[in-house]
N, C-alpha and C positions, 0 to 999 in steps of 0.2 A: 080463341080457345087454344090455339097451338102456342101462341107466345104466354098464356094462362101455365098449362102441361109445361112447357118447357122451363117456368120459372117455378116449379115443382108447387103448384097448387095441384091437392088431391082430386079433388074436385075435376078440374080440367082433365088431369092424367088416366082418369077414370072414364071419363068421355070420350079421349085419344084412344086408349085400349080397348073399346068397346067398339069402334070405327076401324082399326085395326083387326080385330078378330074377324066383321066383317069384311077386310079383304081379304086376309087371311082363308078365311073359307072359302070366297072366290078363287085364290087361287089354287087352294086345293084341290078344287073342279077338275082345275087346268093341268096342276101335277099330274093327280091320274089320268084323265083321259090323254093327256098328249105326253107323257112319260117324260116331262121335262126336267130338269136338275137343276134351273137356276131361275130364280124370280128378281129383276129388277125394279127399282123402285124409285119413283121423282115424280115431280109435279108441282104443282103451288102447296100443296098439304105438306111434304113433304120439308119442314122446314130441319133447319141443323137441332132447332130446340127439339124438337121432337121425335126424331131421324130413329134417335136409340130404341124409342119405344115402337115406332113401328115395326122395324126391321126385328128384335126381338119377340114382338108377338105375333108375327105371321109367317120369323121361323118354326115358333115352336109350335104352331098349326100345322105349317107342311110338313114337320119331319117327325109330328107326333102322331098324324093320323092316316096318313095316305096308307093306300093298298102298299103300295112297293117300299115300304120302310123298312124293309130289313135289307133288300136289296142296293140302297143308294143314300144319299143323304142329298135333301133341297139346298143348295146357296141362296140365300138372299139378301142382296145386297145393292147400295144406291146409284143410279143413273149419274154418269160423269154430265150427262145435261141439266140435271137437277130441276130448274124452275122452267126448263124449254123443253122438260120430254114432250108432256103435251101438245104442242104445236109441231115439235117434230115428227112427232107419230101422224096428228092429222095430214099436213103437208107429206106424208111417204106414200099415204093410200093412194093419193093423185098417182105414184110413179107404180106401186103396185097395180092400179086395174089397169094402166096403159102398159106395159113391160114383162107382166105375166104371161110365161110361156101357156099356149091356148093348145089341144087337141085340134088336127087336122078336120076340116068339117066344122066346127064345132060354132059358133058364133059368139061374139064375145060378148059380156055378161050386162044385163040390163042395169042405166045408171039410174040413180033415182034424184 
């Protein structure tokens, strides 16, 4: 589909955009509630053919509808990991639950 979209079949680019909106709206979640300003983006989807059309339709999500639109504008823009964020995010969680500063008392968080 992405090498489809990317070689400008309607068709595909219209499946792209519509997969797009839905992360878009995910991340919109994320803008408001965690007041963030910049959305990153990579992975295996994320190919070059495509890139434009994500990044263009899940800015104009973040910065057409959050709560705090008039206050800031969202970046978004792509992962210098590009086809490795994926594995680098999973492989960081490892160093996140071990390395995470814990409250005194507190016991450290069940693994599953």
């Amino acid at each position: 589909m992405s090498a489809a979209a990317g070689a400008g079949d309607p068709v595909a680019e219209k499946a792209v955009r519509q997969v797009a909106g839905a992360i878009g709206r995910g991340a919109l979640s994320l803008v408001d509630l965690l007041d963030i300003d910049l959305v990153v983006l990579g992975g295996p989807f994320f190919t070059d053919g495509v890139a434009d059309l994500y990044t263009s339709e899940i800015s104009r999500i973040v910065n057409d509808f959050p709560t705090a639109r008039r206050l800031r504008r969202v970046d978004v823009e792509r992962s210098v990991l590009s086809r490795e964020a994926a594995a680098v995010g999973a492989a960081s969680t490892i160093f996140h639950a071990t390395f995470t500063p814990r409250l005194a008392g507190r016991p450290a968080p069940m693994r599953r």
